[in-house]
N, C-alpha and C positions, 0 to 999 in steps of 0.2 A: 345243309347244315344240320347236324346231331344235336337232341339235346345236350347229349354227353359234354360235346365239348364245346358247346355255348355255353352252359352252364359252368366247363371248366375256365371260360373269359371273364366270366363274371367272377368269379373265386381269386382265379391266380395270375388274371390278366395278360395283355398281349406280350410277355418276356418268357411265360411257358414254352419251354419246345416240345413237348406231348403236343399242346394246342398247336402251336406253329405246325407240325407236320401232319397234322389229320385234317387241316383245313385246306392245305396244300396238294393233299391227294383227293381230297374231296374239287379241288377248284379244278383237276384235270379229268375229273373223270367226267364230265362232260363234256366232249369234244369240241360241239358244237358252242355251246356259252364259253367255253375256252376262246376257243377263233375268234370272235364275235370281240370280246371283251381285253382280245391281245395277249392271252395267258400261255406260255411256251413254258415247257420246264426248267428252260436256262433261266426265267425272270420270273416265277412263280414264288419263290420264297420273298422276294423284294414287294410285288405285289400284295402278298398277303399282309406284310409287315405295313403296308401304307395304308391297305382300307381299313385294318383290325385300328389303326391309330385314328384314322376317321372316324370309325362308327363309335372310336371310346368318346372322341370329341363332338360328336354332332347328337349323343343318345338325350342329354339335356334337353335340349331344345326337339326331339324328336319325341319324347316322352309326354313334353309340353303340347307339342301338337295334336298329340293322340287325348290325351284330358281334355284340351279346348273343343275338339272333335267328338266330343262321349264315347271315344274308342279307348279300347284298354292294352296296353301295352304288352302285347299278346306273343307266345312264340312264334304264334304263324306271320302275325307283323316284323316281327327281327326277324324271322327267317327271310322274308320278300328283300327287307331294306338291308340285308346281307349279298342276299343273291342278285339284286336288280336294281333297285334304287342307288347304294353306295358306287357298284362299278358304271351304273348306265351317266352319272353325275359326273366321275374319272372320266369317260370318255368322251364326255360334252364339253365338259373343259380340256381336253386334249386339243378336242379340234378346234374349240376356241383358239389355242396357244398355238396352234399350227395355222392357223386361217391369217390370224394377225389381225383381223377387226373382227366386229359385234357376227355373231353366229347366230343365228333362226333355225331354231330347231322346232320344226311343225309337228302334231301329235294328233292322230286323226282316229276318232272313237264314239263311236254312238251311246246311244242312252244310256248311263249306269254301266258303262265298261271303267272308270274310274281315271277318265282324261284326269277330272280338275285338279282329284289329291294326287296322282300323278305329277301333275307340274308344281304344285305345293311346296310337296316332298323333297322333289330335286331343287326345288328353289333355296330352301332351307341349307339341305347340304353343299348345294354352288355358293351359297355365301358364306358356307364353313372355312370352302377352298378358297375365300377371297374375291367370289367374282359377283358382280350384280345383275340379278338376273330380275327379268318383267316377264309376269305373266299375262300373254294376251289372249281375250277367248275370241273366236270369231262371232259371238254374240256381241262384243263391243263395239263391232261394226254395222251394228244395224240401223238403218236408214229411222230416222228419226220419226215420232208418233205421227205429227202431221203428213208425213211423208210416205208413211205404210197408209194411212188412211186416204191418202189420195192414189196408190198405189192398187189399193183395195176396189178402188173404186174403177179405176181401169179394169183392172182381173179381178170379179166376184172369186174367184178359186182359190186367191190368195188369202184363208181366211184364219190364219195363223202365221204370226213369225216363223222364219228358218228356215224357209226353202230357197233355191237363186234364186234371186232378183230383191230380195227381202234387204241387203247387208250393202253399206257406201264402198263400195273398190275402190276409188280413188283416197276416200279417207286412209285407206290400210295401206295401200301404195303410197302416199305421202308420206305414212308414218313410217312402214319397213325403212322407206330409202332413207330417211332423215337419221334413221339410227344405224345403217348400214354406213354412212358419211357420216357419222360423229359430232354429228350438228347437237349440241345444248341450249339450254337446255330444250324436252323435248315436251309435248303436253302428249298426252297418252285416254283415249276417247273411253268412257266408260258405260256402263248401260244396267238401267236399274228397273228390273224384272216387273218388283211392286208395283212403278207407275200406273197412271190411268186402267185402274185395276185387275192391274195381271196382263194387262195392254203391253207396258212397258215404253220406256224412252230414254234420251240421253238425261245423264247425270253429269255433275264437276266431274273434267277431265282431271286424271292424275299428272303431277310435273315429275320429270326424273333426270336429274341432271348427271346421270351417267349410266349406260346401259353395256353391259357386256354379251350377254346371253338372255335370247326372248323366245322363250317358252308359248308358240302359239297353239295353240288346242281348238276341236271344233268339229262336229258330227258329220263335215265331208269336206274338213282341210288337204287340201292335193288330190281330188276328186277329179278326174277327168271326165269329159262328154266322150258317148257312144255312141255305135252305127245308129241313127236313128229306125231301122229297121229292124233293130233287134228287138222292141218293142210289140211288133206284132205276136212273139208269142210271149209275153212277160208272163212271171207269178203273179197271181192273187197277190194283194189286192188289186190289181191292174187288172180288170178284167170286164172291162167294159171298152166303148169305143170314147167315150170322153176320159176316160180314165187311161185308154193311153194316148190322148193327145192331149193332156197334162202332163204325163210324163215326160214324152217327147220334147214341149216346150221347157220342161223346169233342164232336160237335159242340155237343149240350146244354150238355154242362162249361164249352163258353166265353161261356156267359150270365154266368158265377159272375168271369168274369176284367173285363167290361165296366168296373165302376169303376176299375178297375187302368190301362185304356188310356184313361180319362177322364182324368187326372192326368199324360198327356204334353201337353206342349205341343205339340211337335210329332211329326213321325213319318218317317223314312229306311226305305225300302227296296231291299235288294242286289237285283237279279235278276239269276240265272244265265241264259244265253242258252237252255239248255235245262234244267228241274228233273233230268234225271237223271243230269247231272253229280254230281251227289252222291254218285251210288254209286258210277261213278269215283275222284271224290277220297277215297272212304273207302278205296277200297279202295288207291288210292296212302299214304292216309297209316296204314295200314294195314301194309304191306308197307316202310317208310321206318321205322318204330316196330318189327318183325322185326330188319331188320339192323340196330338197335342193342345186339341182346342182348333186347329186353323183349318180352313177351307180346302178340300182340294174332291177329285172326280170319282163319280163311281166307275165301276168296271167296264161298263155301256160307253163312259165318255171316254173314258182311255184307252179302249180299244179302238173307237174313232180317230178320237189324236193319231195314235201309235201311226196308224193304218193311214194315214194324212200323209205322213213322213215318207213311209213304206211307198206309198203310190209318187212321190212326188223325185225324191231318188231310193229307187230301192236296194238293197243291199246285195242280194244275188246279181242282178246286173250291172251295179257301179262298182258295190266294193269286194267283191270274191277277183273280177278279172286284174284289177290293182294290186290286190297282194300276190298276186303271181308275178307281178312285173318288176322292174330292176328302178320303177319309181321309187318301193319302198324299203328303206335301209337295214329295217329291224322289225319285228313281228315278236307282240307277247300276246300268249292266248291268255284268255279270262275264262276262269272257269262261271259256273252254273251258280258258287255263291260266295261271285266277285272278288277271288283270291286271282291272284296270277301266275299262271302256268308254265309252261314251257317257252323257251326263247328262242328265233331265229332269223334267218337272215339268209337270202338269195346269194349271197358272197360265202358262205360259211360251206 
């Protein structure tokens, strides 16, 4: 998208035919987000006419989100929710309306690639389209305080939330299928960070007496287990002999998650241009969360955490061999400061 002819949307609105055909050559000229997003030349002019009437109707309440968010309603933000957000929402609710029940749409993104506003975002505009949509993180599935600390107490290793074995599978299995059969209303498990300080534990479950589209997000949603032999020669931080028979076992654990990632339909994933961007943004959002007054790590602990994660699934051997596979439906890069990049897809 052009300043030129964003700017002429905002002036002369979607009945310009200037705008209608510079947006229309601009929606083919990538091929690839063409295919992806169903855009053909015979149906390109219709398409354009139905998102540009979307994004006139969804800009309120998107404007709003970005204020409540201290984010400012940015060109690069219309540009994203032009190019990505508005059509990846069209084709959520497509296959909603082709599926005929509740659609699970899984989003699989590690630290600061921008799952949450992600599913936010499309939630807002799935309710523009009429449909109701739940946001699930697979943090809402975490085995409750008591339960990590007797958990803990079997495996000393487990000494943070988030790794397998840490999250109830049966609790997320109950609830997918519950909303896959149309059962109401539904109680919906929620999980509150603050707890037993910074500990974390269950909070009041949300009720939703009608669910269409459930938006699950979560730093190794559809994560598959690996040869466990691959492991002998892992990256850093895995670089020790207990270090990789930690790995080993957290990769076992994701046998136990399989049914879990049977029950998406389909599957989104963020990739960062490089995985260790993360430690980066933790540590930017790290030091952003300081000068507000609140508590949070210096560089020493955050590189420990990060390096927690890393050793426990790491990303070069879980999630690089996955995005080559025909698990994942759609692939958007995250660039280095957290914008999103380029789109694709093993079909396209």
């Amino acid at each position: 998208m052009t300043d030129e002819w964003l700017n002429k949307f905002f002036t002369k609105g979607i009945t310009d035919a200037y705008w209608q055909v510079s947006a229309q050559e601009e929606a083919l000229t990538d091929s690839v987000r063409a295919k992806i997003f169903g855009i053909t030349p015979e149906n390109v002019a219709q398409v354009i006419l139905e998102r540009s009437q979307l994004l006139k109707s969804v800009l309120p309440t998107f404007s709003q989100f970005c204020q409540t968010n201290l984010e400012m309603l940015s060109q690069a933000m219309l540009q994203v929710l032009w190019d990505l957000w508005l059509p990846l929402a069209i084709k959520i609710v497509s296959s909603r309306q082709n599926l005929g029940r509740p659609f699970i749409q899984g989003i699989l993104g590690g630290q600061g690639t921008g799952k949450t506003t992600m599913c936010q975002i499309l939630s807002l505009i799935i309710q523009q389209l009429g449909y109701c949509t739940l946001c699930l993180s697979l943090d809402d599935l975490y085995k409750t305080y008591s339960d990590r600390l007797a958990l803990t107490q079997q495996d000393p290793r487990l000494i943070w939330r988030g790794p397998p074995g840490t999250h109830d599978i049966d609790l997320g299995l109950i609830l997918l299928d519950q909303i896959h059969e149309g059962k109401s209303p539904i109680s919906v498990p929620r999980f509150d960070k603050s707890a037993y300080s910074g500990a974390g534990d269950r909070t009041t479950p949300e009720i939703f007496t009608h669910v269409d589209i459930v938006l699950f997000e979560g730093w190794f949603v559809g994560v598959q287990p690996i040869e466990p032999q691959t492991f002998d020669t892992a990256p850093p931080p895995i670089v020790t002999h207990e270090d990789r028979a930690f790995a080993r076992d957290m990769n076992h654990q994701l046998q136990a998650y399989l049914p879990l990632w049977s029950r998406l339909d389909s599957l989104i994933a963020l990739e960062p241009n490089d995985y260790h961007c993360s430690l980066q943004w933790r540590k930017q959002a790290e030091k952003k969360m300081i000068t507000t007054g609140k508590s949070g790590m210096n560089d020493a602990e955050i590189e420990k955490f990060v390096n927690y994660f890393w050793r426990s699934l790491h990303p070069e051997l879980l999630i690089k061999p996955l995005l080559k596979s025909a698990k994942v439906d759609l692939i958007v890069k995250v660039d280095t400061n957290h914008s999103f990049g380029a789109i694709y897809s093993h079909y396209s």
